[in-house]
C-alpha positions in Angstrom: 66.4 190.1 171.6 65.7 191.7 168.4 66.9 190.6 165.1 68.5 193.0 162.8 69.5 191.9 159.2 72.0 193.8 157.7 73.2 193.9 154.0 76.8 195.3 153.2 77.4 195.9 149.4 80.6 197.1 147.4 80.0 199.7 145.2 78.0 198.8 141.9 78.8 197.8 139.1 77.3 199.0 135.9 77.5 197.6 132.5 76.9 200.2 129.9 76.6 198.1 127.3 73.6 196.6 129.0 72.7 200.2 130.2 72.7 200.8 126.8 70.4 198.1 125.4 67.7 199.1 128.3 68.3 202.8 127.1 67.4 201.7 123.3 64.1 199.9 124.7 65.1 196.1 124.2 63.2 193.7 126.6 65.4 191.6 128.7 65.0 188.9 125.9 66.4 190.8 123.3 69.0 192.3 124.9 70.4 188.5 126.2 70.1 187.6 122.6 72.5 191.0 121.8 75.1 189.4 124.8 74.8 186.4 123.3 76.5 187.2 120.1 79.2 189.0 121.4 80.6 185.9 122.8 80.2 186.3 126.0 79.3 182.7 127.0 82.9 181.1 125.8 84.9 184.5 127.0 83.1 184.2 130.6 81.6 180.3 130.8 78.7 181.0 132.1 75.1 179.2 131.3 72.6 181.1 129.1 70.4 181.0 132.5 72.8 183.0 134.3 73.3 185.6 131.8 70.0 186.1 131.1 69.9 186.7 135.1 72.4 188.8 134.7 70.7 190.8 132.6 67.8 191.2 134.6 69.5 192.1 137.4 70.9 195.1 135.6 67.5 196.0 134.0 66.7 196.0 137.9 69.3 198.0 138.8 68.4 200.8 136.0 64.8 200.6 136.9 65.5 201.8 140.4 68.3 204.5 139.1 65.7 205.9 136.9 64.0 208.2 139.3 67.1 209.6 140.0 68.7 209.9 136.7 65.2 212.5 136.4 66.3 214.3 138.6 70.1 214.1 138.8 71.1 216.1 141.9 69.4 213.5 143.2 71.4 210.7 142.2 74.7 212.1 144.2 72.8 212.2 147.4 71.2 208.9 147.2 71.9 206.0 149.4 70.6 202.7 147.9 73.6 202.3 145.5 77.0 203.2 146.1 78.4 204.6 142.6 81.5 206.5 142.2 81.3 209.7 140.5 82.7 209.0 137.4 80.3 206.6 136.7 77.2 208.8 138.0 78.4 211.0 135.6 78.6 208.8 132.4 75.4 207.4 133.8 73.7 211.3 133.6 75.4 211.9 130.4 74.0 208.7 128.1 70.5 209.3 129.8 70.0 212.2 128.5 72.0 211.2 125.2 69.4 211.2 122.6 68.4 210.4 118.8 68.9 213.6 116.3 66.0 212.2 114.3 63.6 211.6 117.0 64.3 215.1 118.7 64.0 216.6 115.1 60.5 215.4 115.0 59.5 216.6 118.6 61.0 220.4 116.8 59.0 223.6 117.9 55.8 221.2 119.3 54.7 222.1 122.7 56.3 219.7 124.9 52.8 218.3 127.5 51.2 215.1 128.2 48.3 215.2 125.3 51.6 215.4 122.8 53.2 212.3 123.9 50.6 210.7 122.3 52.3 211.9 119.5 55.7 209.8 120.3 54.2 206.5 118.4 54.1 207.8 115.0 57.8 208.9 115.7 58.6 205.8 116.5 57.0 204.3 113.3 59.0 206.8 111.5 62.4 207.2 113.0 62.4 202.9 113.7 63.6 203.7 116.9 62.1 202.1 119.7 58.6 203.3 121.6 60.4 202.7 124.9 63.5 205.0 123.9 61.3 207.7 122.1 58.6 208.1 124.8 62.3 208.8 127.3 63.8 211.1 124.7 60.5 213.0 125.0 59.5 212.9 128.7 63.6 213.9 129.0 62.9 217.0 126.4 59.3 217.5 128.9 61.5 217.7 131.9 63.7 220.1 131.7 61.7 222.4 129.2 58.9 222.5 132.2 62.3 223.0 135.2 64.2 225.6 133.0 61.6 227.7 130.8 60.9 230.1 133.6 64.3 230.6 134.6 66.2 233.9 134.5 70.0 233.6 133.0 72.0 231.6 130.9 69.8 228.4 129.2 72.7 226.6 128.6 73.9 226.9 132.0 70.6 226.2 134.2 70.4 223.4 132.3 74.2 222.7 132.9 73.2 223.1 136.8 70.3 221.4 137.3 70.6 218.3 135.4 74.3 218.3 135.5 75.2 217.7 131.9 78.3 218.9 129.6 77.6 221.8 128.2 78.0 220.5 124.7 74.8 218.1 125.4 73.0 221.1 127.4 73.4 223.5 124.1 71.4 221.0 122.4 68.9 220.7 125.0 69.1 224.4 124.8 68.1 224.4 121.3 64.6 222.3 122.2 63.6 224.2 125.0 64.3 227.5 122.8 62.2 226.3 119.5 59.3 224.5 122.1 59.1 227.8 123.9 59.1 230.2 120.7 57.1 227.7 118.9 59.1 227.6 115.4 57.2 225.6 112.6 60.1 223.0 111.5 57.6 220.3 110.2 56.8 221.8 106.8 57.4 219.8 104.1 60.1 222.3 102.5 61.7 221.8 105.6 62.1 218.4 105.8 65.8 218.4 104.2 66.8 220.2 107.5 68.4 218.5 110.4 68.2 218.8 113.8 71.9 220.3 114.2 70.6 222.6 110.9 68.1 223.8 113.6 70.3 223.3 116.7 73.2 225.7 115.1 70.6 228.7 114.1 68.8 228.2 118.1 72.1 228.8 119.6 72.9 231.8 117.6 69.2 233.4 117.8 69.8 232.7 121.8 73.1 234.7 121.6 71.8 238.0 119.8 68.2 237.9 119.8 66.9 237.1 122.9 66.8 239.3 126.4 69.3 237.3 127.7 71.8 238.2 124.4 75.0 240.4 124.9 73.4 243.4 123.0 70.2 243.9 125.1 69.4 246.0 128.2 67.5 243.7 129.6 68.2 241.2 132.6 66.0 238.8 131.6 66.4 235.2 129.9 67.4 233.0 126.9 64.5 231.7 126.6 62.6 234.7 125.2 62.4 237.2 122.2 64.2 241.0 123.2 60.3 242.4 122.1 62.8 246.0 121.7 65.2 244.6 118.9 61.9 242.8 117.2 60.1 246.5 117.1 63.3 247.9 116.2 64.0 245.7 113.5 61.0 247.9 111.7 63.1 250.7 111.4 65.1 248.4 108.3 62.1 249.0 105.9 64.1 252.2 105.1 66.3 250.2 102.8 63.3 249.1 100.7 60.7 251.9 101.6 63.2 255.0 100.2 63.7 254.8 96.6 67.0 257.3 97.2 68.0 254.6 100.1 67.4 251.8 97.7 69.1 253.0 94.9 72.0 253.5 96.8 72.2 250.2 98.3 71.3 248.2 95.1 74.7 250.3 93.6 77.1 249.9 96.0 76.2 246.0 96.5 76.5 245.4 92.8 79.7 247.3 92.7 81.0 245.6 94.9 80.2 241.9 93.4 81.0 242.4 90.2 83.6 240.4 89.2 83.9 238.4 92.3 80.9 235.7 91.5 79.9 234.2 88.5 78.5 236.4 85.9 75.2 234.8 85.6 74.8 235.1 89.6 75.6 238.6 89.3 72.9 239.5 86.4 70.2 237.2 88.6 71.3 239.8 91.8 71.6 242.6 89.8 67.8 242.1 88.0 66.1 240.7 90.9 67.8 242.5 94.0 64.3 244.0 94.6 63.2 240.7 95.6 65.9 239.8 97.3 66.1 242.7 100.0 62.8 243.4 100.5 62.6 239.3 101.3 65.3 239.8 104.0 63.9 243.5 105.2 60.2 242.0 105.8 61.4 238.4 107.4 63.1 241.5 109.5 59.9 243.5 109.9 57.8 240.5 110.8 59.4 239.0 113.5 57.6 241.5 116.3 54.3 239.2 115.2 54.1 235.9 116.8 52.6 234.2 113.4 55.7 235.7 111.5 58.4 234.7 114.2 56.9 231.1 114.3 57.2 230.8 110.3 60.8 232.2 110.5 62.2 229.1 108.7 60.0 229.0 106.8 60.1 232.2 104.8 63.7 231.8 104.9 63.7 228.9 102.9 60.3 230.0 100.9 61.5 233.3 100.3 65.5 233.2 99.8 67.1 229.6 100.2 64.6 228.5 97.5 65.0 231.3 94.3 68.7 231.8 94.8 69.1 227.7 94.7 66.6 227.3 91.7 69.2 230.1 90.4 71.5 228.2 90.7 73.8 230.1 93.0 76.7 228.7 95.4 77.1 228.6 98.8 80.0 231.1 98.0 77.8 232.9 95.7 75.2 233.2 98.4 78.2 233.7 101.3 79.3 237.3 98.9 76.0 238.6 98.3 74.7 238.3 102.0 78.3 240.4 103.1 78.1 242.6 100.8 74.2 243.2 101.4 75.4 243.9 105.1 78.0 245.7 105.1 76.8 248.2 101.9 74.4 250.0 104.2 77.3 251.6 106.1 78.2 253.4 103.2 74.8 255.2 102.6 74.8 258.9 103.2 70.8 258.8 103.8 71.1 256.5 106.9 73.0 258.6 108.7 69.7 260.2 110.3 69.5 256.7 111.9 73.3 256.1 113.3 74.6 254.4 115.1 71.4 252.8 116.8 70.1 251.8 113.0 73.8 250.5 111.7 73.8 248.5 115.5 70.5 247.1 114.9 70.9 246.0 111.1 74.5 244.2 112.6 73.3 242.3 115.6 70.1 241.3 112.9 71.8 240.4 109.4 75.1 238.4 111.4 72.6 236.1 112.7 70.3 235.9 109.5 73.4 235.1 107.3 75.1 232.7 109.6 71.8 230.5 109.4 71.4 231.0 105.8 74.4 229.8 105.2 73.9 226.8 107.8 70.6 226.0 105.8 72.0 226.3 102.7 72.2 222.4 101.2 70.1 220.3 99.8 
């Protein structure tokens, strides 16, 4: 007669404070030493043998779930481990959690094997963990490679297929959208900018500059420039290009700040408006080249954040000029040879630009 052994199991139990020490990267060693300080040994009486046990058998347990948690449809159909949804869920969820300041570092870098290399001089820097880094990055590697080709919504493939809150997926969003565009963020004059600096001006770019962006006629996806708005965006050198246009817009900005900024803000705008539109008509002008586009931080923060902070100007200050800048151009006979294509073009362009001005605007 044949012998069949058979193993019956409740569902299991995860402890997500240990998952949580095995997410950071602590060996089974250090995160005993971690339980051990909490008390645990008077609260539960066990031995220091058994709760280091204990604490391998968990490591064990994540170990095993990690294949699935890569894949996390996967983990709702598996049948090794019965765990309830909820838990799944929260299991999904502080997987892919991640550091700010290790994902700020990863930033606009193409997202392969040769660069994971790359994950040990984050570590160094961020004093977070190898272990943790290398599954911040391979996590950022995975769903870049599942998603980048996908037509649609970003947020929401990456909602679907690795199940995450959409709060989380914006962020992931926000990687897979710099990675793909290849944004330079690692310049030094961009080091006072933070991942959510970045993550806030990715999800707005998505929303009105891509294919996928309410405005376009394409059907395409997020993850891509609309090439259409880009070569329109030429079209805006009219404001710098005609002297009559200029003049114009120069007056009727002025006229309409005076008084409501500071005086010396309004004699820096008033002598050196020259500057200051044709820096935000050629960021404009550039973007159709993929040198310019990549540098789009850059010459933000080079060419606008810079001279109006050395000037000393507030975030208000900055706030009044950029409205005024925008809205002026609807008052300017001359354009009216280029409405309303030119007026729905220089919108869907300067409420973007002035939102992430403003959002980069600190020290």
């Amino acid at each position: 007669m044949t012998s069949v052994n058979v193993f019956v199991t409740n569902s299991t139990y995860i402890d997500f404070d240990v998952f949580g020490h095995w997410l950071n990267g602590l060996t089974v060693h250090e995160a005993t030493q971690v339980r051990l300080q909490t008390g645990i040994l008077q609260t539960t009486g066990a031995s220091r043998e058994i709760l280091h046990s204990d604490t391998l058998d968990n490591y064990r347990t994540f170990s095993l779930l990690e294949r699935f948690l890569q894949s996390p449809p996967k983990l709702a159909t598996q049948v090794l481990l019965q765990i309830p949804a909820q838990v799944q869920r929260t299991l999904i969820e502080k997987y892919y959690d991640f550091d700010s300041e290790v994902i700020r570092e990863i930033l606009g870098k193409k997202l392969t094997n040769r660069h994971r290399k790359d994950v040990d001089d984050i570590s160094e820097k961020t004093n977070i963990r190898l272990r943790s880094c290398r599954r911040q990055y391979d996590n950022c590697k995975n769903i870049f490679k599942t998603v980048e080709d996908m037509e649609g919504s970003l947020v929401n493939n990456i909602s679907v297929h690795f199940l995450l809150p959409e709060k989380l997926a914006k962020k992931y969003a926000a990687v897979v959208f710099f990675s793909n565009n290849r944004f330079e963020t690692g310049k030094k004059k961009l080091q006072y900018l933070s991942f959510d600096d970045f993550a806030y001006c990715a999800d707005l770019m998505i929303h009105n500059w891509t294919f996928g962006a309410a405005d376009s006629q394409a059907d395409d996806m997020d993850v891509e420039m609309d090439r259409v708005f880009l070569q329109e965006l030429r079209d805006l050198k009219v404001l710098t290009g005609d002297k009559d246009v200029y003049e114009k817009h120069r007056g009727l900005v002025c006229s309409s700040l005076r008084g409501r900024i500071p005086e010396p803000t309004y004699a820096d705008i008033e002598s050196n408006f020259k500057n200051l539109s044709r820096c935000i008509v050629s960021v404009a002008s550039g973007l159709i080249h993929s040198k310019e586009l990549k540098d789009f931080f850059v010459d933000l923060v080079e060419k606008f954040i810079e001279p109006c902070r050395n000037a000393r100007w507030s975030k208000k200050d900055v706030e009044a000029f950029l409205k005024a800048y925008e809205e002026a151009t609807q008052q300017i006979p001359q354009l009216k040879r280029f409405q309303p294509h030119f007026l729905t073009v220089w919108t869907r362009y300067m409420t973007t630009l002035r939102k992430c001005v403003l959002q980069l605007y600190h020290s």
